[in-house]
PDB file with one MODEL, atoms N, CA, C and O in Angstrom:
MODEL        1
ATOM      1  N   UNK A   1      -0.905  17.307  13.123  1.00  0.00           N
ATOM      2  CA  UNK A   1      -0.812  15.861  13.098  1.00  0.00           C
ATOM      3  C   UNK A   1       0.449  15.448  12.345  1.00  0.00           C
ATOM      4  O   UNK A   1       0.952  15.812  11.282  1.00  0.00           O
ATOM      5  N   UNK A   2       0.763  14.592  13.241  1.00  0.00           N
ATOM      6  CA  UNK A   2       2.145  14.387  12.495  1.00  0.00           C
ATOM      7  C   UNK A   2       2.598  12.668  11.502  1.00  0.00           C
ATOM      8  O   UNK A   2       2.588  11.633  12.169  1.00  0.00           O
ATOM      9  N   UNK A   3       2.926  12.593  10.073  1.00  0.00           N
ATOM     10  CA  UNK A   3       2.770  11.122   9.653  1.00  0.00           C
ATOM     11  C   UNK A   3       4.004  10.461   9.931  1.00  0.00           C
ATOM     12  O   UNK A   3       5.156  10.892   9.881  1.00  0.00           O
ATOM     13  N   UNK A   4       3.376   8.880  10.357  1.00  0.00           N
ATOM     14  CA  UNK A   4       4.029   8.301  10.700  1.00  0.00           C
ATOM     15  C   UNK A   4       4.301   7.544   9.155  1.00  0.00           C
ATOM     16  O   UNK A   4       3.362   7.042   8.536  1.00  0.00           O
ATOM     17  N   UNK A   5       5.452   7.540   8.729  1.00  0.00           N
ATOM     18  CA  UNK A   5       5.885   6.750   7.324  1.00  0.00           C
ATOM     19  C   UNK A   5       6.259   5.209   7.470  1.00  0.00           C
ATOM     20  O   UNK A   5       7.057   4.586   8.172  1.00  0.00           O
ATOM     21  N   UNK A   6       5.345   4.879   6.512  1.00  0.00           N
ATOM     22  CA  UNK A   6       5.671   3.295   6.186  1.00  0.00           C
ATOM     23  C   UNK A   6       6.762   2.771   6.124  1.00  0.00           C
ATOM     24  O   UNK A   6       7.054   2.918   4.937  1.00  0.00           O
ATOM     25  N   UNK A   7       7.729   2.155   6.687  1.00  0.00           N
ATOM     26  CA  UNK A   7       9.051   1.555   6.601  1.00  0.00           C
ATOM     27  C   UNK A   7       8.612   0.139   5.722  1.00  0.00           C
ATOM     28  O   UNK A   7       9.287   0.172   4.693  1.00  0.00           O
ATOM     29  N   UNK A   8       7.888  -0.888   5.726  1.00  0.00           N
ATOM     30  CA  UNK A   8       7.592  -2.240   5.482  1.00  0.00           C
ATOM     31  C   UNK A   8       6.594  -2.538   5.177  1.00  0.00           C
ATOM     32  O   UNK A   8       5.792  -1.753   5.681  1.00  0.00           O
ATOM     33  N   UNK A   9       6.111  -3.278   4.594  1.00  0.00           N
ATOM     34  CA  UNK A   9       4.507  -4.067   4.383  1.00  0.00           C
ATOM     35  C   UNK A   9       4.589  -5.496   4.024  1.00  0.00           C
ATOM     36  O   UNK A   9       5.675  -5.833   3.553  1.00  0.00           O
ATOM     37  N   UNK A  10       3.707  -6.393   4.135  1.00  0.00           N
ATOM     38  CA  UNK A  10       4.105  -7.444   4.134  1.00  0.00           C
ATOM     39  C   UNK A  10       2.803  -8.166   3.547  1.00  0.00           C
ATOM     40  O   UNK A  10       1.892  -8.036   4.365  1.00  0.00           O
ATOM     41  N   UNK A  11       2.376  -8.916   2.360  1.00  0.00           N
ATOM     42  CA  UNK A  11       0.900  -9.665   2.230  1.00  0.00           C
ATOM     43  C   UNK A  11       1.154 -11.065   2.164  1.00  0.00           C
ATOM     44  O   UNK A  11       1.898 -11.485   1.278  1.00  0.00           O
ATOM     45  N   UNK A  12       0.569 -11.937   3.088  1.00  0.00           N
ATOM     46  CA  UNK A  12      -0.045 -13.170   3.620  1.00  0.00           C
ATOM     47  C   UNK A  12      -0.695 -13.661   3.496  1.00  0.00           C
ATOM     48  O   UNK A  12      -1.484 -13.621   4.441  1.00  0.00           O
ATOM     49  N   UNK A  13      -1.157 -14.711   2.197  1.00  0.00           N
ATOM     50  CA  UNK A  13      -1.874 -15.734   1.996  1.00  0.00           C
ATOM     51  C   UNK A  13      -2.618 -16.270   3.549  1.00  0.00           C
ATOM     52  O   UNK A  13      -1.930 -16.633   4.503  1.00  0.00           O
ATOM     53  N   UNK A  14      -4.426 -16.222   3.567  1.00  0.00           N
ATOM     54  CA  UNK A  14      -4.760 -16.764   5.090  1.00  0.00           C
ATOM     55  C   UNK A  14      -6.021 -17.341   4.707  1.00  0.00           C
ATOM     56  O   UNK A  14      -7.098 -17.003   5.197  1.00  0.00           O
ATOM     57  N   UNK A  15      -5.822 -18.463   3.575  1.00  0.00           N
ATOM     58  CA  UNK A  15      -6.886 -18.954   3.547  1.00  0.00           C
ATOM     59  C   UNK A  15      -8.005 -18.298   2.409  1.00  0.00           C
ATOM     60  O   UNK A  15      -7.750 -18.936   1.388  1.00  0.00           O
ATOM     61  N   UNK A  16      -8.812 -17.602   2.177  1.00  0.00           N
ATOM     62  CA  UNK A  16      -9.462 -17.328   0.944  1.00  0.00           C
ATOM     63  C   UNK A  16      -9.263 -15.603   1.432  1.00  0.00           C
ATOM     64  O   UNK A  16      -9.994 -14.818   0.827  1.00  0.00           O
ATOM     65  N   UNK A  17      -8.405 -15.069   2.384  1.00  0.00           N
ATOM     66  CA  UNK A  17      -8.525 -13.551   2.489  1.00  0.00           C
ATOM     67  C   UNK A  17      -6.922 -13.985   2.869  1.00  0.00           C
ATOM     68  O   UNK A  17      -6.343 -15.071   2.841  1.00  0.00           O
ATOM     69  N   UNK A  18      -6.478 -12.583   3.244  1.00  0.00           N
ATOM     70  CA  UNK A  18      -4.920 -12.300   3.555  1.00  0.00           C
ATOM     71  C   UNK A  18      -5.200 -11.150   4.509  1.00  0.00           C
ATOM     72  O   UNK A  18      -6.147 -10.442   4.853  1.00  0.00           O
ATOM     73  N   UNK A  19      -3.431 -11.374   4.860  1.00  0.00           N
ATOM     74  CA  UNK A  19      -2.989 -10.499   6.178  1.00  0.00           C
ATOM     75  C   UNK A  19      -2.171  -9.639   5.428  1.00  0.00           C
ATOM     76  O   UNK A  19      -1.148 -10.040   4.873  1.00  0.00           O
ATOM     77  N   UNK A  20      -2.664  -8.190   5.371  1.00  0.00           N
ATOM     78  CA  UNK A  20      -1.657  -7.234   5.127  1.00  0.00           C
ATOM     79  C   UNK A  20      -0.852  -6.558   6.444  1.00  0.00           C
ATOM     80  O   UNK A  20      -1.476  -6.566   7.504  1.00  0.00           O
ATOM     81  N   UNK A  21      -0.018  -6.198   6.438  1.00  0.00           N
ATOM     82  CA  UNK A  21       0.820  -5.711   7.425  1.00  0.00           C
ATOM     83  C   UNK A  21       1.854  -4.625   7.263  1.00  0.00           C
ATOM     84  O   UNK A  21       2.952  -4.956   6.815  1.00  0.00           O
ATOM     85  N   UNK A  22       1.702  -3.783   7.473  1.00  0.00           N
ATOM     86  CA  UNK A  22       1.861  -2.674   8.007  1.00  0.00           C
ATOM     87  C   UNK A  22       3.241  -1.895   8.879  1.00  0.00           C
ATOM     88  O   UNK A  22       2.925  -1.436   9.977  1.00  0.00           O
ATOM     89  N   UNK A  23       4.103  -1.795   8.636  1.00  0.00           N
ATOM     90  CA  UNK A  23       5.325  -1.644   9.940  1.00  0.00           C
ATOM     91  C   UNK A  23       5.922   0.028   9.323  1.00  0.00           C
ATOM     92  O   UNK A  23       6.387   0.497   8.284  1.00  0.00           O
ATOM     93  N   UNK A  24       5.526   0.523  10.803  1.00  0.00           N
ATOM     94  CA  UNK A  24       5.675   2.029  10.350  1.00  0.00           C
ATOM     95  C   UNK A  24       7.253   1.959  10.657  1.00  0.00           C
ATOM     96  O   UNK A  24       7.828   0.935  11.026  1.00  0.00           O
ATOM     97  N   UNK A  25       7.957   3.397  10.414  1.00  0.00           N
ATOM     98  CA  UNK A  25       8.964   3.792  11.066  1.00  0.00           C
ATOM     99  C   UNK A  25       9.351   3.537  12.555  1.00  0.00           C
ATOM    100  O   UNK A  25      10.502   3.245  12.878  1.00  0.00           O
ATOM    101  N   UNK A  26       8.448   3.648  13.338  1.00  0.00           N
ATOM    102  CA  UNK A  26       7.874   3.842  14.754  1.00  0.00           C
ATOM    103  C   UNK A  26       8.826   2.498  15.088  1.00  0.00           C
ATOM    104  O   UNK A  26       9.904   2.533  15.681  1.00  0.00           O
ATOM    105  N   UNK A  27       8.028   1.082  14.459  1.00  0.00           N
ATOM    106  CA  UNK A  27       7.855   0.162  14.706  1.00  0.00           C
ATOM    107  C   UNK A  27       6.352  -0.439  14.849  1.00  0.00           C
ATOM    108  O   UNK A  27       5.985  -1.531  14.416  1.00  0.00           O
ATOM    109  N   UNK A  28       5.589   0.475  15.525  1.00  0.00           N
ATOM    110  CA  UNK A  28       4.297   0.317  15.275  1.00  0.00           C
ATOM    111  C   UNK A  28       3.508  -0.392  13.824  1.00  0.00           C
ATOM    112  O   UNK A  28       3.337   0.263  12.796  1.00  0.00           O
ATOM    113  N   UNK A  29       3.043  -1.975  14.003  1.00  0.00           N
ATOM    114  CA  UNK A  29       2.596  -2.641  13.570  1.00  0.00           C
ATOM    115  C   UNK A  29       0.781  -2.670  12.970  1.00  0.00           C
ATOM    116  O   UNK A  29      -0.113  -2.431  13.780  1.00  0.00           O
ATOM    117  N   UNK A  30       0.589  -2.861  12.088  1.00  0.00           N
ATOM    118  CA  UNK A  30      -1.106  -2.561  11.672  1.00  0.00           C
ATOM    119  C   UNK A  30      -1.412  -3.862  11.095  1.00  0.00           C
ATOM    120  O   UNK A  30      -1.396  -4.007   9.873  1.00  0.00           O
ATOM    121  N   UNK A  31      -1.662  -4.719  11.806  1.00  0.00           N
ATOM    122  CA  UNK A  31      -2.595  -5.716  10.463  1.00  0.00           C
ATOM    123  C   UNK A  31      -3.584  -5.714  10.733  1.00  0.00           C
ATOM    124  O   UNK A  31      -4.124  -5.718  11.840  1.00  0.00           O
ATOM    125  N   UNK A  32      -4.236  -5.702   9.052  1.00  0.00           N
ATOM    126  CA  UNK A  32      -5.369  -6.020   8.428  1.00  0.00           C
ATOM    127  C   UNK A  32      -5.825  -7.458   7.864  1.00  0.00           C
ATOM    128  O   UNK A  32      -4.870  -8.122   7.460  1.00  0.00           O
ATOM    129  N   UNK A  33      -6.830  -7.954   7.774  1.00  0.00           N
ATOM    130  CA  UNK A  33      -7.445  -9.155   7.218  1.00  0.00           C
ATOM    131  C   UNK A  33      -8.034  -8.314   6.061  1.00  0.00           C
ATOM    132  O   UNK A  33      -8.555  -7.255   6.411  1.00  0.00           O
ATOM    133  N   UNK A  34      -8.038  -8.618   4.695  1.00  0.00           N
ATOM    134  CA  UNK A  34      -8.253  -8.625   3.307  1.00  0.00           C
ATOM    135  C   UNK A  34      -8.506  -9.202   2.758  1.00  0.00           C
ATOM    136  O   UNK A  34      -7.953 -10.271   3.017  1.00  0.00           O
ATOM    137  N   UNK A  35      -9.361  -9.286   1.655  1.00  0.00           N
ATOM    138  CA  UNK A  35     -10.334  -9.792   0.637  1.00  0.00           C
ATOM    139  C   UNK A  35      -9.611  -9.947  -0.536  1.00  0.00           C
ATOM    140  O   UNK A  35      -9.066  -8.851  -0.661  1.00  0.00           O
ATOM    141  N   UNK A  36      -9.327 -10.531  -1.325  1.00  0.00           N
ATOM    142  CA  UNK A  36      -8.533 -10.672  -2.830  1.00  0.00           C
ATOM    143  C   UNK A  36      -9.240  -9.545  -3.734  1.00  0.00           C
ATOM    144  O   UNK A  36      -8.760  -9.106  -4.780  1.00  0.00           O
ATOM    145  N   UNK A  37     -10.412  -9.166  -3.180  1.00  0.00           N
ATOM    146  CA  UNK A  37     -10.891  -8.043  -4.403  1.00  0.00           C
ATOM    147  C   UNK A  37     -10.477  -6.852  -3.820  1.00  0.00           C
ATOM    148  O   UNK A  37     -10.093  -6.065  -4.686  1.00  0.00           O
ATOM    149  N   UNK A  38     -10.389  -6.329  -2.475  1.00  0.00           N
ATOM    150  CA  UNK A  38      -9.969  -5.054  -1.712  1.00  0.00           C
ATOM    151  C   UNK A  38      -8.583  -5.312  -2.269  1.00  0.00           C
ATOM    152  O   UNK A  38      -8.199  -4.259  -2.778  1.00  0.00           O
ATOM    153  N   UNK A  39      -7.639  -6.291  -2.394  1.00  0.00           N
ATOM    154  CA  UNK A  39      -6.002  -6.313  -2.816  1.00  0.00           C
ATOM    155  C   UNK A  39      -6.037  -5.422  -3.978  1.00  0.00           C
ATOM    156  O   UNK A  39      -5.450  -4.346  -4.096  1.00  0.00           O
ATOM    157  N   UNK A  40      -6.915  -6.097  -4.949  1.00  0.00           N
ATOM    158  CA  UNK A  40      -7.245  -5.959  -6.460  1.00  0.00           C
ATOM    159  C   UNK A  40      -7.502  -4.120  -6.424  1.00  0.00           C
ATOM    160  O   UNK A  40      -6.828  -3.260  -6.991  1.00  0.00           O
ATOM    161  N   UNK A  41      -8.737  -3.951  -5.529  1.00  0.00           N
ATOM    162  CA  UNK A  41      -8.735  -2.329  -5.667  1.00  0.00           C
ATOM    163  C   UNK A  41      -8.049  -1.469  -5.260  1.00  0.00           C
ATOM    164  O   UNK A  41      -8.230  -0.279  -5.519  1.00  0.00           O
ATOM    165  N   UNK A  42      -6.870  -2.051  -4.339  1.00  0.00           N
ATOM    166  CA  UNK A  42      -6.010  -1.085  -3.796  1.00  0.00           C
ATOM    167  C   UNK A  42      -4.770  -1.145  -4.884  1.00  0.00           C
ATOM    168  O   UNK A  42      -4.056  -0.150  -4.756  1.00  0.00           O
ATOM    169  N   UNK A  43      -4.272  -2.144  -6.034  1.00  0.00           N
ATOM    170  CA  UNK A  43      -3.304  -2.314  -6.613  1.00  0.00           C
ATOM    171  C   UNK A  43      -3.903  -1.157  -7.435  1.00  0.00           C
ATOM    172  O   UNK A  43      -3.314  -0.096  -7.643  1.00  0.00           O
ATOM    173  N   UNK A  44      -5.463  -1.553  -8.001  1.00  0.00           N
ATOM    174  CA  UNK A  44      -5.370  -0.511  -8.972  1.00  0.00           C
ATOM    175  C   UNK A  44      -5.580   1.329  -8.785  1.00  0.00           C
ATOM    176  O   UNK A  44      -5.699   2.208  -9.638  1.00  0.00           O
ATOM    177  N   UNK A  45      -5.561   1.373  -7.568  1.00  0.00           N
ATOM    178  CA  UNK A  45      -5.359   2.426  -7.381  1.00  0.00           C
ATOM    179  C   UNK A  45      -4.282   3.018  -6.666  1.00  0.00           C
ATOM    180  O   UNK A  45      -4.214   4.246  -6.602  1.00  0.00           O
ATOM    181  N   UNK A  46      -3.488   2.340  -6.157  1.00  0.00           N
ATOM    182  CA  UNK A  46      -2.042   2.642  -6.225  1.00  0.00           C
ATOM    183  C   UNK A  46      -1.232   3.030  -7.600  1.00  0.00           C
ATOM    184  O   UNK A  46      -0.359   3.880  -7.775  1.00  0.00           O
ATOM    185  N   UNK A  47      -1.903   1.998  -8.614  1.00  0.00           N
ATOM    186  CA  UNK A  47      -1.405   1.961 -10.277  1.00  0.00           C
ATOM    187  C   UNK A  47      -1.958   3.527 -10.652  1.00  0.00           C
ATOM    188  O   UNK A  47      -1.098   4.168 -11.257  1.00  0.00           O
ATOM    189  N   UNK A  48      -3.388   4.361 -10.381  1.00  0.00           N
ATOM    190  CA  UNK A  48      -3.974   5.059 -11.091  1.00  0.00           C
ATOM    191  C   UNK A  48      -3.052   6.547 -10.592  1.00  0.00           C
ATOM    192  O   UNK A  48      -2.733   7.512 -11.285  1.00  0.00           O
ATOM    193  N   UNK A  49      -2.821   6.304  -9.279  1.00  0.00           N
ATOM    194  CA  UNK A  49      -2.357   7.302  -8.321  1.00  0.00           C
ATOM    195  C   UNK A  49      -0.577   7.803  -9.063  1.00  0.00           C
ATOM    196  O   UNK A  49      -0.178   8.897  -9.461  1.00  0.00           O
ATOM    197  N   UNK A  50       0.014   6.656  -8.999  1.00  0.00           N
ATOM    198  CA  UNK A  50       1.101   6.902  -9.846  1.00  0.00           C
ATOM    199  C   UNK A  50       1.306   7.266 -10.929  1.00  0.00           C
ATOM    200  O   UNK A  50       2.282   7.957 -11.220  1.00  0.00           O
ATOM    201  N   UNK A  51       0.151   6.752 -12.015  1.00  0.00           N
ATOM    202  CA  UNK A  51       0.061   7.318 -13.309  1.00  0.00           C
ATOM    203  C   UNK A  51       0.259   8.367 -13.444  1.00  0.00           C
ATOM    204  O   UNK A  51       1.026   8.830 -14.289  1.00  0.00           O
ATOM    205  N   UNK A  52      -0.683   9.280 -12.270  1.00  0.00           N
ATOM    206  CA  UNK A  52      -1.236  10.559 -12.169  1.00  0.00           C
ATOM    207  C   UNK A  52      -0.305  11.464 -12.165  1.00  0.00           C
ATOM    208  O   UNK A  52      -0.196  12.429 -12.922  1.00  0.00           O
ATOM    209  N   UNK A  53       0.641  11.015 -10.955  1.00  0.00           N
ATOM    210  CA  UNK A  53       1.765  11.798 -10.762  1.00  0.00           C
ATOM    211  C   UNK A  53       3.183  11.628 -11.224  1.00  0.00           C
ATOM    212  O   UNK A  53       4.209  12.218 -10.884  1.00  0.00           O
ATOM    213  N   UNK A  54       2.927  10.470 -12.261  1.00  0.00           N
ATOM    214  CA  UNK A  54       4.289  11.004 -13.229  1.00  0.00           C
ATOM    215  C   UNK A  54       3.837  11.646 -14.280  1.00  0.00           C
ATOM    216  O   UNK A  54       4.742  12.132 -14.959  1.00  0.00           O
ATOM    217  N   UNK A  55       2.489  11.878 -14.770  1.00  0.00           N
ATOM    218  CA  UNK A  55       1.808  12.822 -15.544  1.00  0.00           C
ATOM    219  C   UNK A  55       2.378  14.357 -15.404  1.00  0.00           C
ATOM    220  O   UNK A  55       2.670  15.195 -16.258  1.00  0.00           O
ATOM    221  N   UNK A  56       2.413  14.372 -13.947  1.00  0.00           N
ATOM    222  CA  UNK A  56       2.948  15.925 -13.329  1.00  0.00           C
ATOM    223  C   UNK A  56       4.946  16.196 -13.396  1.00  0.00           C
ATOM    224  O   UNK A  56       5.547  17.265 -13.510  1.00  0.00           O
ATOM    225  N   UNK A  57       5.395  15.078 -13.300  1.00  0.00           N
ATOM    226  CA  UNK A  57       6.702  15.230 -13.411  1.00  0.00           C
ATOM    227  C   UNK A  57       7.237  15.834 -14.594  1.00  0.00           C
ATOM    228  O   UNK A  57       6.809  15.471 -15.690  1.00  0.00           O
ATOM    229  N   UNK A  58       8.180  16.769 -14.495  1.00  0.00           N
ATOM    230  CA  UNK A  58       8.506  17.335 -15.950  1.00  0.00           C
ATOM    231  C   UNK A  58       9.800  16.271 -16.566  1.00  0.00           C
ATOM    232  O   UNK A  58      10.531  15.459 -15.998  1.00  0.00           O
ATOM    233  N   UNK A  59       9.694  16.642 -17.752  1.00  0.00           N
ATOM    234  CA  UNK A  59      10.304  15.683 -18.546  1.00  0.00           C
ATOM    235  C   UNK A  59      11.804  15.614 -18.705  1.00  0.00           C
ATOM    236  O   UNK A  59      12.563  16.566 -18.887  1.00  0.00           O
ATOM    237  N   UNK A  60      12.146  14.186 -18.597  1.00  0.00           N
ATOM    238  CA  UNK A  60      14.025  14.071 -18.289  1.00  0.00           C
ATOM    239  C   UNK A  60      14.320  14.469 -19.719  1.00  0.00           C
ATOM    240  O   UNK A  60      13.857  14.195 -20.827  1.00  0.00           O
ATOM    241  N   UNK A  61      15.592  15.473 -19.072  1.00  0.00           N
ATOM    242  CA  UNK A  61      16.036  16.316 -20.705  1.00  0.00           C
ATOM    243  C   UNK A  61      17.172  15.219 -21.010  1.00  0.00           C
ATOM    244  O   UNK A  61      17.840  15.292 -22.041  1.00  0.00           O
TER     245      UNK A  61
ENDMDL
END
């Protein structure tokens, strides 16, 4: 299987949820309709995910 990489994303105020969007390399487009608390759990785990892995980075001499 081969990944298609995110080129763009885009979030859209739509009323009490939002439009996330999606634009691969491809061009190939994904939107989603979202909840302000799904935003909320994906920030913080984007935040936890990164933590993680500058945890693993070795240290600038």
């Amino acid at each position: 299987m081969m990944t298609n990489h995110l080129a763009h994303f885009a979030i859209e105020p739509d009323g009490e949820s939002y439009n996330l969007q999606l634009t691969m390399e491809d061009g190939t487009v994904v939107a989603v309709g979202v909840t302000f608390d799904q935003l909320d759990l994906l920030g913080e785990e984007i935040d936890r995910r990164l933590d993680t892995d500058q945890d693993l980075l070795p240290p600038k001499l």
